[in-house]
N, C-alpha and C positions, 0 to 999 in steps of 0.2 A: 504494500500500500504506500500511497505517494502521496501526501499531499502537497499540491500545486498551487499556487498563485499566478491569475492572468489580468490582463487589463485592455477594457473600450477604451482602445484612444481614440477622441473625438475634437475631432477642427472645429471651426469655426463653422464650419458650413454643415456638421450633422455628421461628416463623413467620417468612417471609420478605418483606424490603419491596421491591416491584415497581413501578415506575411504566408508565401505561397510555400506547402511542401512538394517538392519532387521528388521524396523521396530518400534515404540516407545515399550519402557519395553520388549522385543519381548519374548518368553519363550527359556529356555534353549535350543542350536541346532538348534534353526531358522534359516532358510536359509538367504543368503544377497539379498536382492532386485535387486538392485542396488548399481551402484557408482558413487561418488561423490566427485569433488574438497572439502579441506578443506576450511570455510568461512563462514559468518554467517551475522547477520544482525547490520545495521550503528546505534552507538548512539547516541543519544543527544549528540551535539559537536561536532561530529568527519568528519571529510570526510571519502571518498573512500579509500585513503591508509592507513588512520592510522585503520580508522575496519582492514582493510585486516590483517594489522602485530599484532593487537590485536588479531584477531582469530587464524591467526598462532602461537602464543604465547599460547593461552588455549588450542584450540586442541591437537595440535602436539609436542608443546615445543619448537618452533622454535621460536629467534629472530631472527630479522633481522631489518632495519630500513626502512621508506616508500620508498626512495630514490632509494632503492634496486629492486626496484617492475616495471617492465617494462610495460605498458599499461595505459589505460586499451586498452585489445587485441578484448573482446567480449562484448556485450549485451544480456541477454536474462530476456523473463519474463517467470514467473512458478508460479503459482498456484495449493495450497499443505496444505492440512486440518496440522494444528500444535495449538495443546495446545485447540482444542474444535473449532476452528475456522479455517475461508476458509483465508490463506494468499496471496496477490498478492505481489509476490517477482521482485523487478525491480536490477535481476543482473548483477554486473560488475566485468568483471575476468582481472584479473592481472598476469602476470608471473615471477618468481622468476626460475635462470637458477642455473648451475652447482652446485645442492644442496649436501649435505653430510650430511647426519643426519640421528638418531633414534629415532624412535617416543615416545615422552614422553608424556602420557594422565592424567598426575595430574591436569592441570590445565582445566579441562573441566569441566561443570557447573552439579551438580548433573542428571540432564536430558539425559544429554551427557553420562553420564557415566553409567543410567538406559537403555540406549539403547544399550549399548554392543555393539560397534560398530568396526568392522577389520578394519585394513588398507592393505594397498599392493601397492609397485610401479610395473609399469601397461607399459610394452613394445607399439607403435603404432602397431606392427603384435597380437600380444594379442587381443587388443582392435578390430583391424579391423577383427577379427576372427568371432566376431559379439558372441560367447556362453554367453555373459552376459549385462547387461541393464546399461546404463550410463548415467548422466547428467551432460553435454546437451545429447538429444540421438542421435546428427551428430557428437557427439568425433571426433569417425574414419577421419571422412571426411576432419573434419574443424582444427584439430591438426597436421598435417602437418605444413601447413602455419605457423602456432606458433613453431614447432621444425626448421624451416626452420631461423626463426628470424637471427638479433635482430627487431623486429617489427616496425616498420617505416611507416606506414600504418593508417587508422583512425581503430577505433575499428568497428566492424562486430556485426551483428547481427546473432544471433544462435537459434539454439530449440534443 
């Protein structure tokens, strides 16, 4: 069992930044899978929001401080073969609103960076377009509610 911390980054404009996987190591031109909140898993020490602004930090290059982080808004669990093994991932999504930022990926752990991994901030009509695969896979549905914030609400359970 794993528990994880992730985070809605959210522009100015509603839109969401997603990173695309291809897959681990994937070959050059692999297509993206899916998409995925930036976030990763909690370590020795830490709560919920200090992971969440650590992963934003390596990922993306984003600080920010825990404070910052509205939620958590969701739950879900996911189970997901990583590093030779079946991981049961117990996560908790946070959201971080009127962001401004360029994605900066120096700080990603050699793994990260052996994955080759896009980003894109990700419109809700995009999304509800349904042409590509997301996690959680009710985005469309359950992202509203979070663009509708500020979240006041207990956190939600998702898939």
């Amino acid at each position: 069992m794993r528990p994880t911390s992730r985070v809605l980054v959210l522009d100015r404009e509603q839109r969401v930044l997603l990173l695309g996987s291809r897959g681990h190591a994937p070959p050059p031109e692999a297509p993206v899978e899916w998409w995925y909140t930036p976030g990763g898993g909690v370590e020795d020490g830490e709560d919920l929001r200090t992971a969440a602004v650590r992963e934003l930090a390596e990922e993306i290059g984003l600080l920010v401080a825990p404070a910052e982080l509205e939620g958590p808004v969701w739950f879900r669990r996911h189970l997901t073969p990583w590093g030779g093994e079946l991981v049961d991932a117990r996560e908790s999504y946070f959201v971080l609103r009127g962001v401004e930022h360029e994605v900066d990926t120096a700080g990603r752990t050699a793994q990260e960076l052996a994955d080759d991994e896009p980003h894109r901030w990700w419109g809700l009509d995009e999304i509800a377009a349904g042409t590509a695969t997301f996690a959680p896979r009710e985005l469309a549905r359950v992202l509203p509610l979070v663009l509708a914030g500020p979240w006041t609400g207990p956190p939600r359970i998702v898939d």
